[in-house]
C-alpha positions, 0 to 999 in steps of 0.5 A, spaced: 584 493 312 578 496 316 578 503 312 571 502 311 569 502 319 575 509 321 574 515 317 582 516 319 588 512 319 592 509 325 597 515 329 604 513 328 606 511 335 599 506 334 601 503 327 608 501 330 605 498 337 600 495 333 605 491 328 607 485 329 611 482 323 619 485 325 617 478 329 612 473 326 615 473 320 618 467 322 610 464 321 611 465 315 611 458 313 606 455 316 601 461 314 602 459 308 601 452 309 595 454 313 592 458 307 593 453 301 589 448 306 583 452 307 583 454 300 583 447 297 577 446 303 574 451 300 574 450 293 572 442 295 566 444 299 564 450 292 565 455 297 569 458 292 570 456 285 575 451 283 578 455 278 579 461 283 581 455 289 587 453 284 588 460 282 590 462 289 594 456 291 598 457 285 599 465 287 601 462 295 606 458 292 609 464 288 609 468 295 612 463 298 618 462 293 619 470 294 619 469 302 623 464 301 628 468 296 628 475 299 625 474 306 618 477 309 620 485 308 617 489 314 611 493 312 609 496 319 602 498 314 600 491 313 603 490 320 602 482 320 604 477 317 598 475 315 596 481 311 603 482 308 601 474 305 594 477 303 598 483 300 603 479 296 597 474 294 594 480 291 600 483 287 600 476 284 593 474 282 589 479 283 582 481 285 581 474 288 586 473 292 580 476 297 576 470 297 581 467 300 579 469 307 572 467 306 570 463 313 577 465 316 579 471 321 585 473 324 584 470 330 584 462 327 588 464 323 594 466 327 592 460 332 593 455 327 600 458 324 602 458 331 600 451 333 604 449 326 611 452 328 610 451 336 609 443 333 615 444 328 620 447 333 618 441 338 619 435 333 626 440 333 627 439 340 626 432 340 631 430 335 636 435 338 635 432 345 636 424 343 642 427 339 645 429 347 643 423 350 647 419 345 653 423 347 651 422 353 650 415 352 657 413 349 661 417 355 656 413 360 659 407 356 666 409 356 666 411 363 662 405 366 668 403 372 671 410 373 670 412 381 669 418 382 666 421 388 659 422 389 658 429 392 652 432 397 652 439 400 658 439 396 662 435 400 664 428 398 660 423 399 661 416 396 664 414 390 660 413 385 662 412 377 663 417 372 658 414 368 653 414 373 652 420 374 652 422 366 646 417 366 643 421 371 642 427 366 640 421 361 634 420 365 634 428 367 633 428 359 628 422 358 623 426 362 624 431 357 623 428 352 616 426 354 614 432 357 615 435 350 612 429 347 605 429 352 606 437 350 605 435 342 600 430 343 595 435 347 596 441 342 595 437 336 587 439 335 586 444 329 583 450 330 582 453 324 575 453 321 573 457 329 573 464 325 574 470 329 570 467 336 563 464 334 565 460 327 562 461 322 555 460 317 559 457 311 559 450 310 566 449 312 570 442 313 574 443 319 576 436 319 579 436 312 584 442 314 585 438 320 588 432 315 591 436 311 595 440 316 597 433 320 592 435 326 589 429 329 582 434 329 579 440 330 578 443 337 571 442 339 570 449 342 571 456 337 572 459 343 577 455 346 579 455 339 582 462 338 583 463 345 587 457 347 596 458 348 596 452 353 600 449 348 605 455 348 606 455 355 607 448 355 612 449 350 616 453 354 613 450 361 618 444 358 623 448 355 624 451 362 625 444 365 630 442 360 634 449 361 634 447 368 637 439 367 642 444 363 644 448 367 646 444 372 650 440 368 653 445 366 654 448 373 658 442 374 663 443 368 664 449 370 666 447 377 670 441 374 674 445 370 676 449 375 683 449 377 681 446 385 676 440 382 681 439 375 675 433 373 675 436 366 679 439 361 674 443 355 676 443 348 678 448 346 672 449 341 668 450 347 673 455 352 675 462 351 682 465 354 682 471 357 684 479 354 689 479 359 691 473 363 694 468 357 694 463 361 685 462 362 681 457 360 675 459 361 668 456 360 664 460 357 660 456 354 657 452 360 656 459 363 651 462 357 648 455 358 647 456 365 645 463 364 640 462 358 636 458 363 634 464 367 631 467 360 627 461 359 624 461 365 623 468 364 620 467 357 614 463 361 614 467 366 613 472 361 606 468 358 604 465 363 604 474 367 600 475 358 595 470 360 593 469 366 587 475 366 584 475 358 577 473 358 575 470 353 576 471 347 582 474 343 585 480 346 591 484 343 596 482 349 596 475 345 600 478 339 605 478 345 605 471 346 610 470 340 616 472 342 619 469 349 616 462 345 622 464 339 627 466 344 626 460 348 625 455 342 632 459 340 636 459 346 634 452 348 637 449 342 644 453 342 644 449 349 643 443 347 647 443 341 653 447 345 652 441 351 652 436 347 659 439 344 661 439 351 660 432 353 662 429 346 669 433 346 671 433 354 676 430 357 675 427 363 681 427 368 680 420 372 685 419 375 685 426 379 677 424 380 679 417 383 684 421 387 678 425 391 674 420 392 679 416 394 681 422 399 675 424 401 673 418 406 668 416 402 668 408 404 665 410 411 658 408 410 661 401 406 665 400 412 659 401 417 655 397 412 660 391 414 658 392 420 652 391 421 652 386 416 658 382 418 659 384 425 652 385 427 651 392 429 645 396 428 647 401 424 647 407 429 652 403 433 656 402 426 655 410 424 658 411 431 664 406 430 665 408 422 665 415 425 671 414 430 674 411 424 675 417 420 677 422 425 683 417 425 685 417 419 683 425 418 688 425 424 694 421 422 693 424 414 691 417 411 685 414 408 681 409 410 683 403 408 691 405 410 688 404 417 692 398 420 688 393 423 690 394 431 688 401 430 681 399 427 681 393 432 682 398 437 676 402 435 672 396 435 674 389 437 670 386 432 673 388 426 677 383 422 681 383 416 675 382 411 674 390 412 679 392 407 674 388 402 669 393 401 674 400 404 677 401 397 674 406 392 673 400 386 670 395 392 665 400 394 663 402 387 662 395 386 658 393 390 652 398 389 648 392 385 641 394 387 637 396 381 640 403 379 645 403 384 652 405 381 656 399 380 660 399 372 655 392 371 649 396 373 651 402 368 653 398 363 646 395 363 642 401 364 646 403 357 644 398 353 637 399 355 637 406 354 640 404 346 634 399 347 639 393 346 639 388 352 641 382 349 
């Protein structure tokens, strides 16, 4: 490619840690797309002759039959995906496949097929994540009146609804999908036509490649053009917000399903045994999808460590920029898919999980609630009087509501029988109406809204 300017060819070490095609072969499709865009520009514009246009457009077809049926061989001399297209469009056509990259370099080159497939692996993304809120949806909706208890530092809390928290990652994941959204919005500007920093002299149509390639324009600044990898780190940026929602849904399958917990039973398409206890059950799914977080996070961190001190323009670190974005993108959607499989297919036990609530005292705040409002209490005097409460029932083995009413009485005189209206599990999920609280009326709504039927 460069023989004229070097009188040697590169050092072995030199052509290995030069190429990169053992991984942007996977850009294959959008360079091919790429080319066929910039060569219609250039015959439209008589840059090249429409004849020659035509020849090469009908060569890239033919190359990209060829990867589609044998794959992109990994020629480290042609070292690029670029120049392997460049090379195989030559074997096809000849000579002419050279005018190809007329008023193109590399460096826009590889900028717009990367832009195309972070695109493509983002309207990915988002279709995989809407089919994850559906299941999370259709669950939420099954399980809108099932008292669970709501946990903080671990530690029962208050009984909320199972599908409750199944829609707290509903709306975990609606941020994600907007945060991916917002991401594909801003990185939709072409920069094809920016050449190799500066632009070039030839009379190109950068807004026509932008149309053609579903851009919604050109970027304004060749610099920035060939430079620019906000939209790789804003891919994973998203991804690793996504693993993290993940990850902690995960996490809670694996508690849950933990013989202690006993909240959930995976199916078997989503457990493993063991090679020596046949009576494991073990959760390995939720666990990858836990761990696949850290490797996420770790593809960003990995970019971002890459960009943060290139001057401009373009440096070879940024060949660098490709991988962690394909392992993120390739990790992300095996999490998905398997949360999604998880959620479908669980079997939640909800007796076992109204038994906990039940037992874990967590009507203590209803009932310093009642005080304040029907005994007049200010909460603190009611926190101190409910805190009586539970010591005794802790003491005597019991929940709260099977506290007699002397006893309660003797707590505080005025106590009366209404109490036991808001001490019970369902009583107390119940009355969470404010707007989203965890009252089943409250989650079925939420359902609905999220399905877009509120009628």
């Amino acid at each position: 490619m460069w023989g004229g300017r070097f009188a040697e060819g590169p050092a072995a070490v030199m052509r290995e840690i030069n190429a990169s095609i053992p991984f942007d072969k996977r850009l294959w499709r959008q360079d091919i797309a790429g080319s066929k865009a910039h060569v219609a520009m250039l015959g439209a514009r008589g840059i090249v002759s429409p004849a020659d246009a035509e020849t090469i457009a009908a060569g890239l077809d033919q190359v990209a039959g060829h990867y589609e049926a044998n794959g992109v061989d990994e020629d480290m001399v042609l070292e690029d995906i670029h120049m392997q297209t460049e090379a195989r469009l030559a074997d096809a056509i000849g000579p002419v496949a050279g005018r190809l990259h007329t008023a193109r370099s590399r460096n826009d080159q590889v900028a717009t097929d990367f832009r195309l497939w972070v695109r493509d692996a983002i309207d990915e993304t988002l279709a995989t994540l809407r089919g994850f809120q559906s299941a999370l949806l259709t669950r939420a909706d099954e399980h809108a009146a099932s008292v669970m208890p709501g946990f903080t530092h671990l530690q029962s809390a208050q009984p909320v609804t199972l599908g409750h928290h199944l829609m707290a990652y509903h709306a975990m994941i609606a941020r994600d999908v907007g945060r991916f959204t917002d991401a594909r919005a801003r990185m939709n500007r072409s920069p094809l036509g920016s050449a190799a920093l500066a632009g070039t002299g030839f009379p190109i149509d950068r807004d026509m490649t932008a149309s053609a390639l579903g851009f919604d324009g050109p970027m304004s600044n060749s610099l920035d053009g060939v430079s620019d990898r906000d939209f790789a780190i804003e891919f994973l940026t998203a991804a690793t917000q996504t693993s993290l929602h993940l990850s902690r849904l995960a996490e809670e399958f694996v508690l849950w399903a933990s013989q202690p917990f006993g909240f959930v039973a995976l199916s078997d398409q989503w457990s493993t045994g063991s090679s020596i206890m046949p009576q494991k059950r073990n959760p390995d799914a939720a666990e990858l999808v836990r761990g696949h977080s850290g490797r996420i996070l770790g593809c960003m961190t990995a970019l971002m460590v890459t960009m943060k001190g290139l001057p401009l323009a373009y440096s070879k670190d940024m060949q660098d920029d490709k991988p962690p974005v394909f392992e993120a993108r390739d990790l992300l959607a095996l999490s998905i898919a398997a949360m999604t499989g998880m959620v479908e297919s669980a079997t939640f036990k909800t007796e076992r999980m109204r038994g906990v609530a039940e037992a874990g005292f967590a009507t203590a705040t209803d009932l310093a609630d009642w005080l304040v409002r029907e005994a007049g209490l200010p909460f603190r005097e009611a926190h101190h009087v409910t805190g009586r409460a539970v010591k005794l029932a802790e003491e005597r083995g019991i929940a709260l509501d099977a506290l007699p009413i002397a006893d309660l009485k003797a707590i505080d005189a005025r106590i009366d029988e209404r109490v036991y209206d808001v001490l019970s599990v369902d009583a107390s999920v119940a009355s969470r109406t404010s707007f989203g609280g965890t009252a089943p009326d409250n989650v079925r709504a939420a359902v609905r809204a999220a399905r877009g039927d509120e009628t």
